[in-house]
N, CA, C and O atoms as CSV, one atom per row, in Angstrom:
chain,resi,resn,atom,element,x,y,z
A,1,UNK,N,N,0.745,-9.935,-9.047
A,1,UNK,CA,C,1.799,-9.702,-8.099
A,1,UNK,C,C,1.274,-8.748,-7.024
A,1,UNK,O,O,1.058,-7.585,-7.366
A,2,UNK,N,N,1.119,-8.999,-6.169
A,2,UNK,CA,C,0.501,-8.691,-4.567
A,2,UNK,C,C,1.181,-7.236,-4.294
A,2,UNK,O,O,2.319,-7.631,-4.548
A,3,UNK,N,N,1.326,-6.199,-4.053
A,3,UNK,CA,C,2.285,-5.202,-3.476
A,3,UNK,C,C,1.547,-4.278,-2.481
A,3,UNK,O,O,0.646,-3.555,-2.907
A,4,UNK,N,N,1.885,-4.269,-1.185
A,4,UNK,CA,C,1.507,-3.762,-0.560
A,4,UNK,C,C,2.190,-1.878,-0.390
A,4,UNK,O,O,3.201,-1.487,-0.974
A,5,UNK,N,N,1.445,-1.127,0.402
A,5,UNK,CA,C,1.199,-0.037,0.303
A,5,UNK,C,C,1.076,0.833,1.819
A,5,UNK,O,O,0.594,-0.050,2.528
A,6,UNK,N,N,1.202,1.790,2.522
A,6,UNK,CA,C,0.739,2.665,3.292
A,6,UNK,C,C,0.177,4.044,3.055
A,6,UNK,O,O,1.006,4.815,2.572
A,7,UNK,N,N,-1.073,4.576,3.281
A,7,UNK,CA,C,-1.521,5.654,3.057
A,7,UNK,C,C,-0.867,6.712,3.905
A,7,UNK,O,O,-0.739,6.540,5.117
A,8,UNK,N,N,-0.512,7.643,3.388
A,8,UNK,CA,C,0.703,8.249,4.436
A,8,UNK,C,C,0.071,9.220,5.399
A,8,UNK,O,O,-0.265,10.288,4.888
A,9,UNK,N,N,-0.110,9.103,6.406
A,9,UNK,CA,C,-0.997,10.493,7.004
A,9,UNK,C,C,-2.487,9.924,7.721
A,9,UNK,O,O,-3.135,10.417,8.645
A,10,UNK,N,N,-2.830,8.254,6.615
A,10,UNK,CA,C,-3.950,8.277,6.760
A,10,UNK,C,C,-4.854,7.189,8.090
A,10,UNK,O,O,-5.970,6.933,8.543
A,11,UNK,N,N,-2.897,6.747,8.271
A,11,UNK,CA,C,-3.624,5.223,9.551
A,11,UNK,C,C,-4.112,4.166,9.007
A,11,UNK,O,O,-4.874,3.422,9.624
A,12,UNK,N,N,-3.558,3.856,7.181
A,12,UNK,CA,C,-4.250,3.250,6.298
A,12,UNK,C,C,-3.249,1.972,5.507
A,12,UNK,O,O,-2.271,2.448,4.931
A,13,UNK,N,N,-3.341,0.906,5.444
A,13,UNK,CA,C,-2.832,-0.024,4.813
A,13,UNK,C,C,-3.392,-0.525,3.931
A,13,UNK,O,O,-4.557,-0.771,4.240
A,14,UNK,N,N,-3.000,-0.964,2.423
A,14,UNK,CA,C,-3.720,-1.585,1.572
A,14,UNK,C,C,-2.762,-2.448,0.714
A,14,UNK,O,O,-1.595,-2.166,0.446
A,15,UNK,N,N,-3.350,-3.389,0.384
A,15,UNK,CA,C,-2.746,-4.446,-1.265
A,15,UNK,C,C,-3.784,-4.398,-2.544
A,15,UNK,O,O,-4.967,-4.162,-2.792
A,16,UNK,N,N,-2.783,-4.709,-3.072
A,16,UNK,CA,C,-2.837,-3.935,-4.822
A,16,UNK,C,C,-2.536,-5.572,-5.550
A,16,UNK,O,O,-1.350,-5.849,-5.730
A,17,UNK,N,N,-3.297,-6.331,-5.841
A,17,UNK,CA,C,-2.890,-7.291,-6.470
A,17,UNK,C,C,-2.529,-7.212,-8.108
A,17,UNK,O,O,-3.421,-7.738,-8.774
A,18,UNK,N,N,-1.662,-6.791,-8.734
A,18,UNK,CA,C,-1.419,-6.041,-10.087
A,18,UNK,C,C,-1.465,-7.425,-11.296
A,18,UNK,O,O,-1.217,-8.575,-10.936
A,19,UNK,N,N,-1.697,-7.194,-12.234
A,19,UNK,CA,C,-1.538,-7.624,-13.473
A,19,UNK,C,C,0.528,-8.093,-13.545
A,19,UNK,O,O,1.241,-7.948,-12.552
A,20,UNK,N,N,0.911,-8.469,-14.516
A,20,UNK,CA,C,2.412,-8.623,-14.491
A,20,UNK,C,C,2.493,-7.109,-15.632
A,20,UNK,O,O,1.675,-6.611,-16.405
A,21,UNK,N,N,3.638,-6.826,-15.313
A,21,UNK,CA,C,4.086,-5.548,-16.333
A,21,UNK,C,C,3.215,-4.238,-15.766
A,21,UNK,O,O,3.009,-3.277,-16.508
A,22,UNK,N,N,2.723,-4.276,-14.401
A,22,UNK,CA,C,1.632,-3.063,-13.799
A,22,UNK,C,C,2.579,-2.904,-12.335
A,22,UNK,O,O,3.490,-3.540,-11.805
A,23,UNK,N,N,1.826,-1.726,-12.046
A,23,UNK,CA,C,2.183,-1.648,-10.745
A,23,UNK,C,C,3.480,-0.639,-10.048
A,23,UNK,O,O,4.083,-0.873,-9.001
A,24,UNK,N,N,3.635,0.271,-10.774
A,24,UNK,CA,C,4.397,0.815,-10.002
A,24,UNK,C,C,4.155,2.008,-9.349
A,24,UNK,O,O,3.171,2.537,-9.865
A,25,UNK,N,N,4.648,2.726,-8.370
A,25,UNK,CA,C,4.603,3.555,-7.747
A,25,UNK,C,C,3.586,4.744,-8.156
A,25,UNK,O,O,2.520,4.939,-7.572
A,26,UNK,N,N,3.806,5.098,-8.656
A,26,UNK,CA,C,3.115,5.932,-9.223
A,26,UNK,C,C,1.994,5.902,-10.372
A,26,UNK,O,O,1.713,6.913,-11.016
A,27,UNK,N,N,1.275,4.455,-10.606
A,27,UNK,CA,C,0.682,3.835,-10.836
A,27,UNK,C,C,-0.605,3.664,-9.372
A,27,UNK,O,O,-1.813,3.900,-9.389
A,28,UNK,N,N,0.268,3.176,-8.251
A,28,UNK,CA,C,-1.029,3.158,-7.447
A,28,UNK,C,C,-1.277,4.174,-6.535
A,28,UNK,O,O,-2.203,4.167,-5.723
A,29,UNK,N,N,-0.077,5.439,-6.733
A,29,UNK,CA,C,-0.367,7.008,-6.057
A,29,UNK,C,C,-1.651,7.351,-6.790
A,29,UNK,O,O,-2.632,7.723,-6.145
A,30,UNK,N,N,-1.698,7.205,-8.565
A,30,UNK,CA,C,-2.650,7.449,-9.363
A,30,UNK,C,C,-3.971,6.841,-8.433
A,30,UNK,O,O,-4.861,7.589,-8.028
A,31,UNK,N,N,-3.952,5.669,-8.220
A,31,UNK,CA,C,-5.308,4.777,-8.094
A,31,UNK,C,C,-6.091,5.442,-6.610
A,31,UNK,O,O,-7.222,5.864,-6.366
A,32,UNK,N,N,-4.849,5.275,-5.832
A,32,UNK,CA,C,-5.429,5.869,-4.540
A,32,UNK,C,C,-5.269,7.501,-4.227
A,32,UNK,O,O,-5.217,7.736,-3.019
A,33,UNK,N,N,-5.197,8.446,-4.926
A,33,UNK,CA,C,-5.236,9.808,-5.329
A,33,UNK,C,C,-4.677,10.432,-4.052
A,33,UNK,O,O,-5.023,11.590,-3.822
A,34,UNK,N,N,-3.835,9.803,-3.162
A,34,UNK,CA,C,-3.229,10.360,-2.403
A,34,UNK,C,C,-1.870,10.329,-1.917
A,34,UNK,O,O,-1.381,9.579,-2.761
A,35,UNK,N,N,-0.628,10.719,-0.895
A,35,UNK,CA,C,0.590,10.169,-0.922
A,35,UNK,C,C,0.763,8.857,-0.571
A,35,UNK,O,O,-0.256,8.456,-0.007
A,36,UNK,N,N,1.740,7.880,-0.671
A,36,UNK,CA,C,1.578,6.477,-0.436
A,36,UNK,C,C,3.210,6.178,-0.285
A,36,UNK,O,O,4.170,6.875,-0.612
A,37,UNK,N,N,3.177,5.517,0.030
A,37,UNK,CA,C,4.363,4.540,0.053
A,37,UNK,C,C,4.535,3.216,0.132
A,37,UNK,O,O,3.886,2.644,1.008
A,38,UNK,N,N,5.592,2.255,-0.897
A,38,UNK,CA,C,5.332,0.902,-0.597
A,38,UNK,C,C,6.323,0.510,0.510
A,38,UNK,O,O,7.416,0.962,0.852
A,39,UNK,N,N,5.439,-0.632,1.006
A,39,UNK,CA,C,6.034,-1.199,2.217
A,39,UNK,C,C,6.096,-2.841,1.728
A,39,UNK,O,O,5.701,-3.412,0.711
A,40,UNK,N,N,6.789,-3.309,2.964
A,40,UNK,CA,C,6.717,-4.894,2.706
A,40,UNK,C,C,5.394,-5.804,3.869
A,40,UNK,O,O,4.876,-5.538,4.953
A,41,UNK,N,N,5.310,-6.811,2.982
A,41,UNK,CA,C,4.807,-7.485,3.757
A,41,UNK,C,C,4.049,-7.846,5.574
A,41,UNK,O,O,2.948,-8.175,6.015
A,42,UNK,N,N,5.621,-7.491,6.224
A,42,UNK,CA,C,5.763,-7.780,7.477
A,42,UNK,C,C,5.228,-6.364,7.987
A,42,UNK,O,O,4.335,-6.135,8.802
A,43,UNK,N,N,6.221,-5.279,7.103
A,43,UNK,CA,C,5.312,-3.862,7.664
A,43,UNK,C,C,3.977,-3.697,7.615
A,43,UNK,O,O,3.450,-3.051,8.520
A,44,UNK,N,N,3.098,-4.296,6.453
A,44,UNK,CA,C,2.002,-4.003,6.130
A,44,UNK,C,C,1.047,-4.423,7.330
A,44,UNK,O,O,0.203,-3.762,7.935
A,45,UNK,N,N,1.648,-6.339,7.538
A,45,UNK,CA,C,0.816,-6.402,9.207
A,45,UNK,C,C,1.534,-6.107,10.103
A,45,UNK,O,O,1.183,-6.891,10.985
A,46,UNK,N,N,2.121,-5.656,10.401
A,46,UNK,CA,C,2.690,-4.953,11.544
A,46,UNK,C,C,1.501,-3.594,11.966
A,46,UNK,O,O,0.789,-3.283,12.921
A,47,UNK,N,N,1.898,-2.976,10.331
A,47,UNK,CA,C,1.061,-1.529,10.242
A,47,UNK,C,C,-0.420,-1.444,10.537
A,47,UNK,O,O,-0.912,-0.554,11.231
A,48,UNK,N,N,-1.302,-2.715,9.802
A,48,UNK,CA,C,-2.483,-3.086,9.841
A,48,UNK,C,C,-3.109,-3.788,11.232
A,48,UNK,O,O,-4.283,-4.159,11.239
A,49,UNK,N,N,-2.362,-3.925,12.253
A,49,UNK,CA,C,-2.480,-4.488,13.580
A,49,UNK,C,C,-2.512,-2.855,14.453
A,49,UNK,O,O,-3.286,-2.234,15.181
A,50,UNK,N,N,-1.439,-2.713,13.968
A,50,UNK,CA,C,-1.600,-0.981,14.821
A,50,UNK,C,C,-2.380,-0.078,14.755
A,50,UNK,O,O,-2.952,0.516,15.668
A,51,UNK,N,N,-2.444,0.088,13.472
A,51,UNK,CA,C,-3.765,0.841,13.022
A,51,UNK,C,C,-5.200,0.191,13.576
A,51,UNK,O,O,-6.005,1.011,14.017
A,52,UNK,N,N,-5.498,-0.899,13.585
A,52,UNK,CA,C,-6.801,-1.219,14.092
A,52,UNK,C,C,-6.946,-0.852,15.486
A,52,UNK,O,O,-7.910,-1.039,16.229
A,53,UNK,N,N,-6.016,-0.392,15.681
A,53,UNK,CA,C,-6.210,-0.197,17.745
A,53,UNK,C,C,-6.717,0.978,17.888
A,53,UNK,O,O,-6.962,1.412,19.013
C-alpha cells in the first residue's frame, strides 16, 4: 500500500510502499528520523513539482 509523505522543513517528498498491516505514522517518522507528515497523492505531485524548481 503506496502512502505518500512530506519532509517537513525539508522541500522533500517521498512514497513508502508498505507491506499490508505496516505503515503508520509513526512507523515512517521512525524510518525517515525526522518530522513528516502524510499527504495525498495529488499533494505529493503538486509538492514534488514545486520543490524541483
Amino acid at each position: 500500500m503506496k502512502k505518500y509523505y512530506e519532509l517537513v522543513g525539508q522541500r522533500l517528498v517521498a512514497m513508502l510502499d508498505w507491506e499490508k498491516g505496516y505503515g503508520t505514522l509513526e512507523q515512517a517518522q521512525k524510518y525517515f528520523d525526522c518530522e513528516i507528515r502524510e499527504i495525498t497523492k495529488k499533494e505529493f505531485d503538486r509538492l514534488g513539482e514545486e520543490y524541483s524548481k
